[in-house]
MARKOLZA-830194 format. One record per residue (C-alpha): residue in one letter; residue number from 1; z negated, x negated, y. Coordinates in nm, 4 decimals. Each point is the difference from the previous one (the first is absolute). Example, Ala and Ser with C-alpha at 12.3 -4.5 7.8 and 13.67 -1.06 7.14 Angstrom:
BEGIN
<"a"; 1; <-0.7800; -1.2300; -0.4500>>;
<"s"; 2; <0.0660; -0.1370; 0.3440>>;
This chain:
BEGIN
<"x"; 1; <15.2435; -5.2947; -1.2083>>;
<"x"; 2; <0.0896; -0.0017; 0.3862>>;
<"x"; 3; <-0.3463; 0.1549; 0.0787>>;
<"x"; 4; <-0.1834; -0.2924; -0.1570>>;
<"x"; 5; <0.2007; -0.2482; 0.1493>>;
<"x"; 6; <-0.0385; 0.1344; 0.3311>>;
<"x"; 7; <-0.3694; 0.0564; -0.0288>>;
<"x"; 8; <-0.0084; -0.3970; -0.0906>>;
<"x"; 9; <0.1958; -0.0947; 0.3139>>;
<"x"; 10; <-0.2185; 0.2143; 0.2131>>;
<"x"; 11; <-0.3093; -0.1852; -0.1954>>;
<"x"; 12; <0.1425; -0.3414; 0.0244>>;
<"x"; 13; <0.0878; 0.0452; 0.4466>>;
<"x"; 14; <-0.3047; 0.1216; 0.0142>>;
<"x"; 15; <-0.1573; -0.3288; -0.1428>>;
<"x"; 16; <0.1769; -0.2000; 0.1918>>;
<"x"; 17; <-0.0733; 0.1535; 0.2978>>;
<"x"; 18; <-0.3828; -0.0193; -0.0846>>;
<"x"; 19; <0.0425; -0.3854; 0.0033>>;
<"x"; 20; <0.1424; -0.0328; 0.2973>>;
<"x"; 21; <-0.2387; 0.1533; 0.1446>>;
<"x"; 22; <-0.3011; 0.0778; -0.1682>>;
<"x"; 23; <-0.1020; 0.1734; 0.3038>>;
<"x"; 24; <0.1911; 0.3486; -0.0496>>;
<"x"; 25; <-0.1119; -0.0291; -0.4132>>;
<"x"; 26; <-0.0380; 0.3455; -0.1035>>;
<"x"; 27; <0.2818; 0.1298; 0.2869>>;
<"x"; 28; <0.3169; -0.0108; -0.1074>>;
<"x"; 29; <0.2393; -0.0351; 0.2354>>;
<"x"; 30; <0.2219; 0.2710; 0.1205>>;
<"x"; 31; <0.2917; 0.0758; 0.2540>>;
<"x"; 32; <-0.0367; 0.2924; 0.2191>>;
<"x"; 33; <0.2818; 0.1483; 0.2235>>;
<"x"; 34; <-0.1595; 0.2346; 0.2892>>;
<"x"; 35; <0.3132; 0.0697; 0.1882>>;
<"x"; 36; <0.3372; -0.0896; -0.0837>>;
<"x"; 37; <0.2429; -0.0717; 0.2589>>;
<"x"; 38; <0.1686; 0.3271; 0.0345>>;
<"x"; 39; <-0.3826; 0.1353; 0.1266>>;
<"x"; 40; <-0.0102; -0.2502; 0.2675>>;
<"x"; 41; <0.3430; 0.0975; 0.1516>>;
<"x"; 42; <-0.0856; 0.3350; 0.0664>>;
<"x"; 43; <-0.2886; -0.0730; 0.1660>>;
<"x"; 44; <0.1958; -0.2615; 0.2486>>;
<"x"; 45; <0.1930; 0.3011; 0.0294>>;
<"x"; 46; <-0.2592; 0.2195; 0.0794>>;
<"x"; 47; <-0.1516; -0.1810; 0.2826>>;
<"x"; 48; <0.3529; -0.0921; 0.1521>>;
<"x"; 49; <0.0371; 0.4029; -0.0108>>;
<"x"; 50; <-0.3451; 0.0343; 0.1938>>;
<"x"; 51; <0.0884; -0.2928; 0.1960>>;
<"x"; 52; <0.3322; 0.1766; 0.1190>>;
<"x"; 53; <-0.1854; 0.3713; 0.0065>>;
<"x"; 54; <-0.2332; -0.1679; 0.2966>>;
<"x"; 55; <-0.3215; 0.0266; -0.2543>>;
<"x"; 56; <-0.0435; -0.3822; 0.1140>>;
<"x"; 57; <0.1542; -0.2522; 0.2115>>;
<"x"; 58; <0.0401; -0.3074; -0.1928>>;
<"x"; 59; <0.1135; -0.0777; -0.3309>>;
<"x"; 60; <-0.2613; -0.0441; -0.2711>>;
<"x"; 61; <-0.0566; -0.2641; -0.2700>>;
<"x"; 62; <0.1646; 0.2476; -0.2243>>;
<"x"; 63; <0.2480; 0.1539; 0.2098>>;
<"x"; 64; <0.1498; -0.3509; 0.1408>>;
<"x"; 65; <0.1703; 0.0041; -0.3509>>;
<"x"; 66; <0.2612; 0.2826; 0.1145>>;
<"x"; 67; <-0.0374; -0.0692; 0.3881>>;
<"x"; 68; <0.3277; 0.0706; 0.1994>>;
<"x"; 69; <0.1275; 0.1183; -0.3656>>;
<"x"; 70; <0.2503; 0.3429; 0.0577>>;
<"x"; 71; <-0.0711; 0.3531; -0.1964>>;
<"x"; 72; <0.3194; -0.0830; -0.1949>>;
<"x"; 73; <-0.1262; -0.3657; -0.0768>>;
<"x"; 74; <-0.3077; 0.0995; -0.1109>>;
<"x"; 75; <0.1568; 0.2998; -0.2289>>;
<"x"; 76; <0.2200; -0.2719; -0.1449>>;
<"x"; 77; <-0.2909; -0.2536; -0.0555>>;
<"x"; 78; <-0.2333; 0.2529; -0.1084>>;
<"x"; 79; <0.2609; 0.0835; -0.2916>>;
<"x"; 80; <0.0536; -0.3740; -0.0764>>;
<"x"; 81; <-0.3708; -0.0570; -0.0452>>;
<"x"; 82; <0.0202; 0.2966; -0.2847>>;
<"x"; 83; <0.3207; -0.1880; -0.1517>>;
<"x"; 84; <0.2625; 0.1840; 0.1347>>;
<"x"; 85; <0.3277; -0.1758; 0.0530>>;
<"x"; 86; <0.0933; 0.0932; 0.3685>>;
<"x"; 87; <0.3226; -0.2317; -0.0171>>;
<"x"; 88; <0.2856; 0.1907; 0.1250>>;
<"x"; 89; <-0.2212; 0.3267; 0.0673>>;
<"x"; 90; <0.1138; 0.1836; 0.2675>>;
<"x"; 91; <-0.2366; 0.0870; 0.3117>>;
<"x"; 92; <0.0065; 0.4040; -0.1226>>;
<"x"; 93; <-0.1118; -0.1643; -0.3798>>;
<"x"; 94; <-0.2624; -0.1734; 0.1186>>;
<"x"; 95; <-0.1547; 0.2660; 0.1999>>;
<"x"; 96; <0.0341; 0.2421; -0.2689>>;
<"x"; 97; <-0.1158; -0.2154; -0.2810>>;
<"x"; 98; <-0.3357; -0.1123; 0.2370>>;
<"x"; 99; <-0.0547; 0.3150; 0.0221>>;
<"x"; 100; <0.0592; 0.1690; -0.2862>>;
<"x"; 101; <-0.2801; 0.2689; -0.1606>>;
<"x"; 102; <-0.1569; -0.2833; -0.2399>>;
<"x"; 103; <-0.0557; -0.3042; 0.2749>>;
<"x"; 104; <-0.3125; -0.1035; 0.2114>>;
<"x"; 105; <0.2192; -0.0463; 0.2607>>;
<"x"; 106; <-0.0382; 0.3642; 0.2288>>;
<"x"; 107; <-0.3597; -0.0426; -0.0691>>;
<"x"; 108; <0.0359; -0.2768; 0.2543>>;
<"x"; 109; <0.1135; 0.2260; 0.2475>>;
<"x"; 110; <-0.2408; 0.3004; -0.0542>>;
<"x"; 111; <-0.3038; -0.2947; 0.0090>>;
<"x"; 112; <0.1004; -0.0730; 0.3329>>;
<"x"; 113; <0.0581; 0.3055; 0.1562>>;
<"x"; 114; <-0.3059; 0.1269; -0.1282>>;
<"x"; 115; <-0.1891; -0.2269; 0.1806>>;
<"x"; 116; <0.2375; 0.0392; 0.3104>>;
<"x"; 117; <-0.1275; 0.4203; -0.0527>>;
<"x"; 118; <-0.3380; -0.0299; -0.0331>>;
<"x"; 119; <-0.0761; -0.2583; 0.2893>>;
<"x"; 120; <0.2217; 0.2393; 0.2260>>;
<"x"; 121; <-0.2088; 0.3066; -0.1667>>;
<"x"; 122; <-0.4001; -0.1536; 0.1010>>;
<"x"; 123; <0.1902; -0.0636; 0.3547>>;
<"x"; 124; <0.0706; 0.3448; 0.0843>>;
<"x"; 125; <-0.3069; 0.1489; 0.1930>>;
<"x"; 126; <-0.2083; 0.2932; -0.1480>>;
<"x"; 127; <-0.2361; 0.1652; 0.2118>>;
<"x"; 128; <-0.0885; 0.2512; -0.2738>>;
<"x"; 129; <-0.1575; -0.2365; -0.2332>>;
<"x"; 130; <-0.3822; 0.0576; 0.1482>>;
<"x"; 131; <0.0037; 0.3445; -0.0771>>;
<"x"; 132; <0.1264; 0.0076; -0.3256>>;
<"x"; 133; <-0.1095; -0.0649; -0.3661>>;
<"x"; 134; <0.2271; -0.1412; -0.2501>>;
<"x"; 135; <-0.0264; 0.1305; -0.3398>>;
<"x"; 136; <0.2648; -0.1406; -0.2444>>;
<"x"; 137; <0.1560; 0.2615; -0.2635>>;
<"x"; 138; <0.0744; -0.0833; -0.3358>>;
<"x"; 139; <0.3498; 0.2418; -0.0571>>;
<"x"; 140; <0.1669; 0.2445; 0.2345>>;
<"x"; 141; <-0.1697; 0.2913; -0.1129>>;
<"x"; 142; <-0.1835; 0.2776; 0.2336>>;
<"x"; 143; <-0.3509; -0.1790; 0.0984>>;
<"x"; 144; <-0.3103; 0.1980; 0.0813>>;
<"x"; 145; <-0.2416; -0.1802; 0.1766>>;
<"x"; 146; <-0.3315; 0.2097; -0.0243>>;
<"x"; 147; <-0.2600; 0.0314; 0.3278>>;
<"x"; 148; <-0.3158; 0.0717; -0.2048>>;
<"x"; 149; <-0.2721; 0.0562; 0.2134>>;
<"x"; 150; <-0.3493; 0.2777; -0.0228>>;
<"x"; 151; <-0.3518; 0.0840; 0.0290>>;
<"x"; 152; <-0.1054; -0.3539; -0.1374>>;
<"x"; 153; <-0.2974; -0.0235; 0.2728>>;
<"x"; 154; <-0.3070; -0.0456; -0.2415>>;
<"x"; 155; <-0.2807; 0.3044; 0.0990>>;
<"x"; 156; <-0.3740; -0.0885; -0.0047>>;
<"x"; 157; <-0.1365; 0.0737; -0.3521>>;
<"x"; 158; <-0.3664; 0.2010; -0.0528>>;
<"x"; 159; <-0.2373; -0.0815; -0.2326>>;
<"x"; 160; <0.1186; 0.1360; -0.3369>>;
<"x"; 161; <0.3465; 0.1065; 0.1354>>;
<"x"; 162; <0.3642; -0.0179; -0.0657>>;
<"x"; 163; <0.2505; -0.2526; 0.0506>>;
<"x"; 164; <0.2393; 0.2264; 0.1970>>;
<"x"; 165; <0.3845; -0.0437; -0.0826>>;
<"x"; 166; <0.2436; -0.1509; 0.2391>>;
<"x"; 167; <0.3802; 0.1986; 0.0415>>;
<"x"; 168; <0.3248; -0.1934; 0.0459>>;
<"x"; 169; <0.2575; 0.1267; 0.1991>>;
<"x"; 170; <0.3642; -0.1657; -0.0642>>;
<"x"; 171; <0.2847; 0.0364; 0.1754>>;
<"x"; 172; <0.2962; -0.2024; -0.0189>>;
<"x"; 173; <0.3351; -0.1414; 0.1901>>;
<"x"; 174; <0.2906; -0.0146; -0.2253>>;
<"x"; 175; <0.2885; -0.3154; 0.0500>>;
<"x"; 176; <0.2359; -0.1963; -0.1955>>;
<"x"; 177; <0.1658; -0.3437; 0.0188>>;
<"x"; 178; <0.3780; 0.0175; 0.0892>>;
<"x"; 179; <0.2851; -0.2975; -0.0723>>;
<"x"; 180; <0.1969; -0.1305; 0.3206>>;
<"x"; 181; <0.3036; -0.2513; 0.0205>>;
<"x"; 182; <0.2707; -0.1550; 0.0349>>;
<"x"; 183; <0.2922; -0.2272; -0.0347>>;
<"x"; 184; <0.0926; -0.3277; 0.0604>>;
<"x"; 185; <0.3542; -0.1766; -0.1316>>;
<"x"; 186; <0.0609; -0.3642; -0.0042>>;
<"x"; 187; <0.4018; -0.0199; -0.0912>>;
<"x"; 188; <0.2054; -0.2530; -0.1258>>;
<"x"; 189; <0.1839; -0.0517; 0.3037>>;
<"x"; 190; <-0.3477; -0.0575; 0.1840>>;
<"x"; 191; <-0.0920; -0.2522; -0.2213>>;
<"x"; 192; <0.3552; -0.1560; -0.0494>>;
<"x"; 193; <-0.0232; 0.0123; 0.4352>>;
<"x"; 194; <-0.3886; -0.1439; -0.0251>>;
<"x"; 195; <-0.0473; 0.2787; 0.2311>>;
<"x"; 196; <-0.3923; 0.0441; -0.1338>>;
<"x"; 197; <-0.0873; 0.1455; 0.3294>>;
<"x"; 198; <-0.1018; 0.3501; -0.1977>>;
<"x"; 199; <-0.3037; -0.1960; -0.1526>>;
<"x"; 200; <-0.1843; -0.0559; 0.3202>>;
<"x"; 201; <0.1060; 0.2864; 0.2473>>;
<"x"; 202; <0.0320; 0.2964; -0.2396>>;
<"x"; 203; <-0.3578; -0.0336; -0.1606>>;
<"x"; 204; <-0.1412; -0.0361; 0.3584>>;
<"x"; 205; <0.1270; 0.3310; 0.0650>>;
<"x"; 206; <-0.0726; 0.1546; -0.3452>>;
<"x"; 207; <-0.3354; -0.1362; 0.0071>>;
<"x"; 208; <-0.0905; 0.1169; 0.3395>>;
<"x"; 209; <0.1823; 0.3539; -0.1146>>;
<"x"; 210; <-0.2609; 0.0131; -0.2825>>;
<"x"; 211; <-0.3024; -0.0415; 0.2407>>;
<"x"; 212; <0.1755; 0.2643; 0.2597>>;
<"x"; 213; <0.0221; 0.2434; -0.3173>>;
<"x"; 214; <-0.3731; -0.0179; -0.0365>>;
<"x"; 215; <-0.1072; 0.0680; 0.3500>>;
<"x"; 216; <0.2289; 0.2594; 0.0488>>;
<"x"; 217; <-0.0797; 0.1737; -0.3053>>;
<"x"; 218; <-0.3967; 0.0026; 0.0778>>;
<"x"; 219; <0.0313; 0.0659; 0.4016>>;
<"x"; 220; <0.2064; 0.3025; -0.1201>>;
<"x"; 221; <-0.3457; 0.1176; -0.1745>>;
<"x"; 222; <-0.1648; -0.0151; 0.3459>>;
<"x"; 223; <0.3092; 0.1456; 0.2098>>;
<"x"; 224; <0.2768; 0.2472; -0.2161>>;
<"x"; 225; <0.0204; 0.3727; 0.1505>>;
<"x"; 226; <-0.1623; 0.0894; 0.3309>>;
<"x"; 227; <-0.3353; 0.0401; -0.1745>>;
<"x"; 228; <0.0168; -0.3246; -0.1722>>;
<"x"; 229; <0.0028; -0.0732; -0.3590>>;
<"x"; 230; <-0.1157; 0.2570; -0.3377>>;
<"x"; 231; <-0.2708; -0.1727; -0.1565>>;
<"x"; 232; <0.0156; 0.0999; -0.3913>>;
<"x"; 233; <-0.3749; 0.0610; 0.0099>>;
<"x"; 234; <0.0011; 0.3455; 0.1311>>;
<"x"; 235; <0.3560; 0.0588; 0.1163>>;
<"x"; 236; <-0.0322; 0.0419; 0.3573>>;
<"x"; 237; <0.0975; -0.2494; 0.3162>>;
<"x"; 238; <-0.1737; -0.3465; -0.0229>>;
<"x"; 239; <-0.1445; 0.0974; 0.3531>>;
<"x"; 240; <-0.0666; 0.4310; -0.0170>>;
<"x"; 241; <-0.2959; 0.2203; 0.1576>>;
<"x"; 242; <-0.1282; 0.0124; -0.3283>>;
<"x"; 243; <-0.0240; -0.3895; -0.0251>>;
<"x"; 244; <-0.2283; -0.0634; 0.3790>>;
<"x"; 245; <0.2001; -0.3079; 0.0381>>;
<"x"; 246; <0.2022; 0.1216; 0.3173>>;
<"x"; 247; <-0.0571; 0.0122; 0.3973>>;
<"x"; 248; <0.1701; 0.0951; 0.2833>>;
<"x"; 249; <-0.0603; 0.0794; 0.3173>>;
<"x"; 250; <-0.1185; -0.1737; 0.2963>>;
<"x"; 251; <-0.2416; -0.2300; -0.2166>>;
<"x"; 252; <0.2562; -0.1006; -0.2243>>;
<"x"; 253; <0.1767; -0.3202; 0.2304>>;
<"x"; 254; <-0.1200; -0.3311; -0.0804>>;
<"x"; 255; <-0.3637; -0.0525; 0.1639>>;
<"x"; 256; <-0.3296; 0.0625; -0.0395>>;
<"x"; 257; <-0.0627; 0.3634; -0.0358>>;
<"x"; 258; <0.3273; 0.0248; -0.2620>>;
<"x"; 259; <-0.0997; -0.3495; -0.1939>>;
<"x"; 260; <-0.3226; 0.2040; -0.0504>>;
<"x"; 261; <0.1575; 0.2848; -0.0785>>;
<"x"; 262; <0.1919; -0.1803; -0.2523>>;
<"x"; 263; <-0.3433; -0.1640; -0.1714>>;
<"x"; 264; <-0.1851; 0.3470; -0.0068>>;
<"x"; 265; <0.3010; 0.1416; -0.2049>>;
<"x"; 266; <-0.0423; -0.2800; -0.2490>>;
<"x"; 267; <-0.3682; -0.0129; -0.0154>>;
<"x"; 268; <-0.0515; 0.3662; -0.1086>>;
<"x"; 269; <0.2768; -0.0131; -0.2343>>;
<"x"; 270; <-0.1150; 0.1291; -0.3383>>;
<"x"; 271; <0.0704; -0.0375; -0.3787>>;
<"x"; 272; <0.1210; 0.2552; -0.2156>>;
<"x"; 273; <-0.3516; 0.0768; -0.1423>>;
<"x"; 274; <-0.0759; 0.0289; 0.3907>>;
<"x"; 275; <-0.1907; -0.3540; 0.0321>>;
<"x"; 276; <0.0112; -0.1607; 0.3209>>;
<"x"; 277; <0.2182; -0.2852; -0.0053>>;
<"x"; 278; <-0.1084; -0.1336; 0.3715>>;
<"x"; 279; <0.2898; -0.2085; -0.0206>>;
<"x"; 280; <0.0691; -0.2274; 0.3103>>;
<"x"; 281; <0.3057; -0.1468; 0.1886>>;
<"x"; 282; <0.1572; -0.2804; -0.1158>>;
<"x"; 283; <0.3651; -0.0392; 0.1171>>;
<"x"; 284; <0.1699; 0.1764; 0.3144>>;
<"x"; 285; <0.3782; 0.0057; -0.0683>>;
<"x"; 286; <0.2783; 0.1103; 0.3100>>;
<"x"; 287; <0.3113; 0.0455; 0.0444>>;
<"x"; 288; <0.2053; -0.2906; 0.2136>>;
<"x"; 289; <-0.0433; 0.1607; 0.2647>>;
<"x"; 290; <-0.3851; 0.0596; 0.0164>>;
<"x"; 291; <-0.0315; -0.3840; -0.0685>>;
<"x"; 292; <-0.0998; -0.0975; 0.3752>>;
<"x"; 293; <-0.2559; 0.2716; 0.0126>>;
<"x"; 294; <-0.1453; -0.0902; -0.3020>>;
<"x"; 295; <-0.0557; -0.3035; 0.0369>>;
<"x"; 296; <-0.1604; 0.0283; 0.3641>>;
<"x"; 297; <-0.2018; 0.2635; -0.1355>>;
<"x"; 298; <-0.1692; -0.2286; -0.3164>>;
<"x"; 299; <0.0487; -0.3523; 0.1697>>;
<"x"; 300; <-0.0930; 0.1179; 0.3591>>;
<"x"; 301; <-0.1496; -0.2939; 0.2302>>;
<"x"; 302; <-0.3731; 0.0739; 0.0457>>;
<"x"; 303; <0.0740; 0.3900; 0.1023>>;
<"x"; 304; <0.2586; 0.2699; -0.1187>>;
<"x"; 305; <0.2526; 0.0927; 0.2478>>;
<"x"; 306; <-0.0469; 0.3025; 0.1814>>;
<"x"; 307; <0.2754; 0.1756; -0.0774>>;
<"x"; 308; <0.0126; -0.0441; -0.3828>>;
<"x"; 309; <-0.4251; 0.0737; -0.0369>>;
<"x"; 310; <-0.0669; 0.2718; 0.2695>>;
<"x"; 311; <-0.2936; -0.2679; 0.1390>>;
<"x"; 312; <-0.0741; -0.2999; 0.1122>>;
<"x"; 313; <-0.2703; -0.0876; -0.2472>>;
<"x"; 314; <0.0368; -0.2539; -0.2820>>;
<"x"; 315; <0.2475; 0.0877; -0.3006>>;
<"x"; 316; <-0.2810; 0.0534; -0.2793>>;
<"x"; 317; <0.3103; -0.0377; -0.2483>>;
<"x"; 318; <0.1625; -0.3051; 0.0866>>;
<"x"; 319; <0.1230; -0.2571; -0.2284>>;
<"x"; 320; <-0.1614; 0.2820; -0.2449>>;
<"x"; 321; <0.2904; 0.0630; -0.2536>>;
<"x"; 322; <0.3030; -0.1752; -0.1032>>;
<"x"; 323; <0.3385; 0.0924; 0.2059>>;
<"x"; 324; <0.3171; 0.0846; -0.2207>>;
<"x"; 325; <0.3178; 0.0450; 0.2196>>;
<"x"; 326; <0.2938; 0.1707; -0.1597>>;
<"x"; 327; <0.3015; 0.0891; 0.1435>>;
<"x"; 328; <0.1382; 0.2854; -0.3185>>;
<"x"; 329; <-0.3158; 0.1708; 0.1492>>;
<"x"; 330; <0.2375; 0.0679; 0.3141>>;
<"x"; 331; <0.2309; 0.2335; -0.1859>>;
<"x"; 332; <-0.2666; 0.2468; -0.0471>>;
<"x"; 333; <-0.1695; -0.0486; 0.2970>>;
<"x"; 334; <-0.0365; -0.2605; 0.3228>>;
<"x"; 335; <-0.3387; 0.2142; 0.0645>>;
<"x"; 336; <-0.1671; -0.0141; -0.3028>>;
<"x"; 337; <-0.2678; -0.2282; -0.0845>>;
<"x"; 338; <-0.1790; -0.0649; -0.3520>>;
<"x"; 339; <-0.3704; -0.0437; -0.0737>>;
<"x"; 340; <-0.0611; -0.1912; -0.3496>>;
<"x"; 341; <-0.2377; -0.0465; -0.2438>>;
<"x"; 342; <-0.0204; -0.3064; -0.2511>>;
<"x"; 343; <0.1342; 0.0268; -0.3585>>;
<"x"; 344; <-0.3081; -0.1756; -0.1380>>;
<"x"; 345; <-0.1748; 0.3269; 0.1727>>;
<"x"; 346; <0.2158; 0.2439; -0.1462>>;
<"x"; 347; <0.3539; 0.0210; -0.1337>>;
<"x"; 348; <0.2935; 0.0646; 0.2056>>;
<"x"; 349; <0.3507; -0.0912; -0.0752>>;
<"x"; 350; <0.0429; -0.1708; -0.3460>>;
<"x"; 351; <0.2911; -0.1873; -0.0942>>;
<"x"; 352; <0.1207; -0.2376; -0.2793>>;
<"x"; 353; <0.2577; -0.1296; -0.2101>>;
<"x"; 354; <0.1008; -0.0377; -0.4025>>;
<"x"; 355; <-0.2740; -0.2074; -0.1494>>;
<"x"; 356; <0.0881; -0.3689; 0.0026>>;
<"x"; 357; <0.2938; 0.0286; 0.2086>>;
<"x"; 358; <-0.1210; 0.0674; 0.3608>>;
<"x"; 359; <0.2346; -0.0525; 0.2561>>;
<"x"; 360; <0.3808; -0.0390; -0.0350>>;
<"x"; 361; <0.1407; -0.1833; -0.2519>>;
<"x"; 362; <0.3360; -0.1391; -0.0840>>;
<"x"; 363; <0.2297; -0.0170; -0.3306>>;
<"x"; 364; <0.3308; -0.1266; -0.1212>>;
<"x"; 365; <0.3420; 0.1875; -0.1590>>;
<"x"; 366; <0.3093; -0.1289; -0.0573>>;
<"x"; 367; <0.2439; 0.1341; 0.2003>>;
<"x"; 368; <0.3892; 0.0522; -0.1127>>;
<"x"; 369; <0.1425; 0.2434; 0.2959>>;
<"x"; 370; <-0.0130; -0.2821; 0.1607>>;
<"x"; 371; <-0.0738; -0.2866; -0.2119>>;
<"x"; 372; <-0.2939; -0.1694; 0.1381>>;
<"x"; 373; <-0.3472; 0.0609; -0.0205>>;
<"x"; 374; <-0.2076; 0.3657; 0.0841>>;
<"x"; 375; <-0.3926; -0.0034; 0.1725>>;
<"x"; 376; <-0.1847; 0.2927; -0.0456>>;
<"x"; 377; <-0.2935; 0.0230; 0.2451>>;
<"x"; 378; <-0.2924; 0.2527; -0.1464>>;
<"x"; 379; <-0.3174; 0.1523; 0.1172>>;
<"x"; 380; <-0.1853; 0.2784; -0.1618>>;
<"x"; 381; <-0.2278; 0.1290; 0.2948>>;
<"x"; 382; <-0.2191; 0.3328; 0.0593>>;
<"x"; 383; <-0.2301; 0.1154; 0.2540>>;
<"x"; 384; <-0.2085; 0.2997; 0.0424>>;
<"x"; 385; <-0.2718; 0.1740; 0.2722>>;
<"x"; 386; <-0.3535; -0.0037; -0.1907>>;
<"x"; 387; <-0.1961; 0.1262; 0.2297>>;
<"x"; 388; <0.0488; 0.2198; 0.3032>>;
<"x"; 389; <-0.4080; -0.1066; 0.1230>>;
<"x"; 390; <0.0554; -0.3265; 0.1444>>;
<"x"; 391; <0.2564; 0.0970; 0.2330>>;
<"x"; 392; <-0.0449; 0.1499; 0.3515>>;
<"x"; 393; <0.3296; 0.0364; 0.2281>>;
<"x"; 394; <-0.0926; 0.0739; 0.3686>>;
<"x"; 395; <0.3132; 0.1595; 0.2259>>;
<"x"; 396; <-0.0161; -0.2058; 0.2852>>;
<"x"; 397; <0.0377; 0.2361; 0.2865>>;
């Protein structure tokens, strides 16, 4: 039968291979195919894409394939290489059949302006990062992150007494991730024109959109209503009577008497259970226009100025803390100035993003209104005050 007649051709190659060369006996030869042809196009595309998108300057071994190639040429040799016959196509045909739901071929396009977003999105400066925790969130449902803290400090035991039990006291600050985007269209006539300029500029700005999101979203915490923020713990202002993380008065300017001010605030803050937390200063963070001050204040030359310390004796807090200058803090207040602690001390803001997906991120639709190709850009992002304790604001006059 045909199974017996194959299984003695097999037998007999397999033989003769063996006395070729007795040195593969027992390892029948084989053919393997890694990448067909097809494979290898799109990926000369794909670097002639980055290439044009400025991700790099020269062509590479892969891309010099498709270098100087048009959007149009490569749609028509990208359909070729999957056995299309483009003979006679028109320009509209081609770009509609490249990118129709089914092909690699938008992929291309999403690759490279994902690259083009991110790069553009670790650019943009955060100042907020130091004082923040990220926690990433599995779904988009309400999040309660507990503050468990107590009478845990062990008590000297007599002979023949009791272990004496320890009481937690929970509290928690309540936050959820939310989903932020939007659109990007390459259309036919763009790629008919080769006009590709949308895959370089447009993810700049929508990646450096994405990281402006973020800081504006967690300055807000520190600086929304004239009493800043509502921290979720207790429902009161982030800084509140109740909270002894506020000065004012004429100790409150940058200098010696209001850093210290500042530091005592933080030092006697205590836990729920009451527990002294003795927390000390780690950041300083102004507004734009305190930036001058602040920095002759903590960097001072030898001695602190007389007019920012009250004295002329040496700055005991120089270089001391960590200087974070932001300019939203200016629409609250040019005055105010913020004391911090350090999140490894105690937790502050916390922020985060869907698990496995941090950051923006972008995807591919086909696009009929007009033909052509759709980007959606996506971030899920959240942010929340934990902790009202490692904050002190000073007023500044």
């Amino acid at each position: 039968d045909a199974l017996s007649i194959t299984t003695a051709v097999v037998r007999e190659y397999r033989l003769a291979v063996e006395r070729k060369s007795p040195a593969t006996a027992g390892h029948p030869a084989r053919m393997e195919v890694t990448r067909d042809s097809g494979e290898s196009l799109l990926r000369a595309y794909r670097s002639e894409f980055e290439r044009r998108a400025g991700l790099h300057q020269a062509p590479t071994d892969e891309g010099k394939a498709a270098y100087g190639l048009t959007a149009l040429e490569m749609c028509r040799g990208y359909l070729q290489s999957r056995g299309v016959n483009t003979l006679g196509m028109s320009k509209n045909e081609v770009v509609k059949r490249a990118f129709h739901s089914t092909s690699d071929f938008p992929n291309l396009f999403a690759n490279v302006a994902n690259k083009r977003l991110l790069a553009a999105y670790a650019e943009e400066p955060q100042g907020w990062g130091p004082l923040a925790r990220q926690r990433n969130l599995p779904d988009f449902k309400p999040t309660n992150d507990l503050l468990l803290t107590g009478q845990i400090i062990p008590e000297k035991i007599l002979e023949g007494g009791e272990y004496k039990s320890g009481t937690l006291t929970e509290g928690k600050a309540t936050w959820n991730l939310a989903t932020y985007g939007k659109r990007i269209a390459v259309t036919r006539q763009a790629i008919i024109n080769d006009d590709l300029d949308g895959l370089s500029r447009v993810p700049d700005l929508l990646g450096r959109g994405c990281r402006l999101l973020e800081s504006n979203m967690v300055w807000e915490l520190l600086t929304t209503g004239a009493n800043g923020a509502t921290v979720s713990l207790d429902g009161k202002a982030l800084f509140h009577a109740d909270h002894n993380n506020t000065i004012s008065g004429a100790t409150s300017v940058i200098s010696i008497a209001g850093f210290d001010a500042a530091l005592n605030k933080l030092a006697m803050q205590t836990d729920l259970a009451g527990n002294r937390l003795n927390l000390s200063a780690a950041f300083m963070v102004v507004p734009q226009q305190l930036r001058t001050t602040a920095y002759q204040f903590l960097y001072p030359n030898g001695y602190a100025p007389t007019n920012l310390t009250g004295n002329n004796g040496p700055n005991p807090f120089a270089a001391g803390v960590q200087l974070i200058v932001e300019p939203r803090l200016s629409d609250d207040s040019t005055a105010y100035w913020y004391l911090t602690s350090s999140p490894n001390r105690i937790e502050m803001i916390t922020y985060g993003y869907l698990a496995g997906e941090a950051g923006p991120t972008i995807t591919t639709t086909e696009k009929r209104d007009p033909d052509g190709v759709e980007l959606l850009v996506r971030m899920d992002f959240g942010c929340t005050l934990s902790d009202h304790r490692g904050f002190v604001r000073s007023a500044g006059a």
